[in-house]
C-alpha positions in Angstrom: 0.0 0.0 0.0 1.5 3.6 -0.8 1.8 6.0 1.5 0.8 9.6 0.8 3.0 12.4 1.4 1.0 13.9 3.7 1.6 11.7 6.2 5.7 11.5 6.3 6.2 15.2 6.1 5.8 17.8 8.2 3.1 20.7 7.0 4.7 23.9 5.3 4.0 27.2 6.0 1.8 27.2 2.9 -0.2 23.9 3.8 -0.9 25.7 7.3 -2.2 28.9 5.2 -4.8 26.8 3.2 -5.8 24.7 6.4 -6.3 28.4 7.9 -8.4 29.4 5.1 -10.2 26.8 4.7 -11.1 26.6 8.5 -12.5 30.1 8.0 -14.7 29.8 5.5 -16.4 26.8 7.1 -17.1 28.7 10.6 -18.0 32.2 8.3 -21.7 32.6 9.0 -21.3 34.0 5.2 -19.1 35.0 2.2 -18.7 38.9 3.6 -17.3 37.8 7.1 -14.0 37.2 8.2 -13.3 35.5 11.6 -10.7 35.8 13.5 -7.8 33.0 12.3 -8.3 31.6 15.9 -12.4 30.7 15.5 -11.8 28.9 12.4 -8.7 26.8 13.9 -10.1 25.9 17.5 -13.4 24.9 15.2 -11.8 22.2 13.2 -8.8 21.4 15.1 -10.9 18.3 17.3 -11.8 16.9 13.8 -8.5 17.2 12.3 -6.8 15.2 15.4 -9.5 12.8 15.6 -9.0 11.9 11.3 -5.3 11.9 12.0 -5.6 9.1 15.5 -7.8 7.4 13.1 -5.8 6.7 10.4 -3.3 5.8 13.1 -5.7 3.4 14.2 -6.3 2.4 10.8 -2.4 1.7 9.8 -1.3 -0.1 13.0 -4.2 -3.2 12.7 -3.6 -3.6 8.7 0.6 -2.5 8.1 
């Protein structure tokens, strides 16, 4: 089974950017507001750990 990328390196300052942005428009209650960087990050940062102990998961009972 490959590996992706994603998952050996560590993020650069441009993957941290889009993570950012993208975290933002999800907690934007619409296309004209801007929340702080901070909202958007504490919003998804629970669901980003939980997908990445879950692929963990996922890699130690089939590699």
């Amino acid at each position: 089974m490959a590996r992706s990328i994603h998952a050996t390196r560590q993020p650069t300052q441009r993957d941290l950017l889009n993570i950012d942005k993208r975290a933002s428009e999800i907690v934007a209650a619409d296309v004209n507001d801007d929340p702080p960087m901070a909202n958007g990050l504490d919003t998804v940062l629970p669901y980003l750990i939980e997908t990445e102990e879950n692929i963990q998961a996922v890699r130690d009972k089939y590699v």
